[in-house]
C-alpha positions in Angstrom: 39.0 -13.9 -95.1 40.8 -13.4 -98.6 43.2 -15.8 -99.9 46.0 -14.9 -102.2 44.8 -16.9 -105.1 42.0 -14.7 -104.8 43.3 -11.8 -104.9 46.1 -13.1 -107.6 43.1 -14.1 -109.6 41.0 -10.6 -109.4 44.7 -8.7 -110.6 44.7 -11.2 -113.5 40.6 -11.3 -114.5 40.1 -7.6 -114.0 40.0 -5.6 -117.3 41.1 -2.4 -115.2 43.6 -4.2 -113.5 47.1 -5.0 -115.0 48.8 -8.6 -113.2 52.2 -6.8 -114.4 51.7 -4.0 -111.9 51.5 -6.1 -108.8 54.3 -7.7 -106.6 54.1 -11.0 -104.7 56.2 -11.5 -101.9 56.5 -15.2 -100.7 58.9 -17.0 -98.3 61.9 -18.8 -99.5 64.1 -20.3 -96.8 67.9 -19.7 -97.7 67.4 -16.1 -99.5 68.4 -13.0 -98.0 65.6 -12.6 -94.5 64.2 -15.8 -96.2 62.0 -13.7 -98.4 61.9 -13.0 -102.4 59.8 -10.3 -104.3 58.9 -11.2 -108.0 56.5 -9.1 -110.5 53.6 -10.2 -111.7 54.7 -10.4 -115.6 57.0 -13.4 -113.7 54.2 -15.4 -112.8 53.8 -17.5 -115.6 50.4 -19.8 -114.4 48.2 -19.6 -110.8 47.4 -23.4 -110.4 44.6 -24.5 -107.7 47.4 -24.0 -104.7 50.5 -23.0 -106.4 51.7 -20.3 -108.8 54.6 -20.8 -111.0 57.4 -18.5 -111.6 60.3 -19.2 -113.3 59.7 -22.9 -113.2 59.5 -22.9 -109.9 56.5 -24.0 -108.1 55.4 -21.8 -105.0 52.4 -23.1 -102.7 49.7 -20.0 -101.9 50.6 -20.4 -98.2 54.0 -19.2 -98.4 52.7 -16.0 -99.7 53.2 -12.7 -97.3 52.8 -10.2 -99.3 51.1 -8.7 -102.5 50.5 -5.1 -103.3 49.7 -3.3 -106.5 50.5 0.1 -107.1 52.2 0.4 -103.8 48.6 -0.5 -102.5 48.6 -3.5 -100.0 45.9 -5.7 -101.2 47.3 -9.0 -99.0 48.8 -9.2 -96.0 50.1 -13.0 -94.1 49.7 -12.2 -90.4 52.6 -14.2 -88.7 
């Protein structure tokens, strides 16, 4: 099974890779079908189980979604 700090951490370590490129979909009760997209040039740290954007702290399992270069590399089956 692959976690999305995992993956968030192979778009950031990867020389061919660019953590700029990617989009992170996470849930966020109170926005618009209680989802928000941000880029990757948002994400400003990946903690242990959080990543920051912002200044806001997001927990790893409120992640549904992350895809780089319109390629789905993570996927939250609810």
């Amino acid at each position: 099974m692959v976690f999305p700090r995992q993956v968030l951490n192979t778009i950031k370590w990867r020389e061919d890779m660019d953590i700029a490129l990617c989009k992170v979909t996470y849930l966020h009760r109170g926005a618009e079908d209680d989802r928000i997209e941000v880029s990757g040039d948002e994400i400003v740290e990946l903690g242990r189980s959080f990543f920051k954007v912002r200044g806001s702290m997001i927990p790893y399992h409120r992640v549904l979604l992350i895809s780089y270069g319109g390629e789905i590399l993570y996927r939250e089956l609810r």
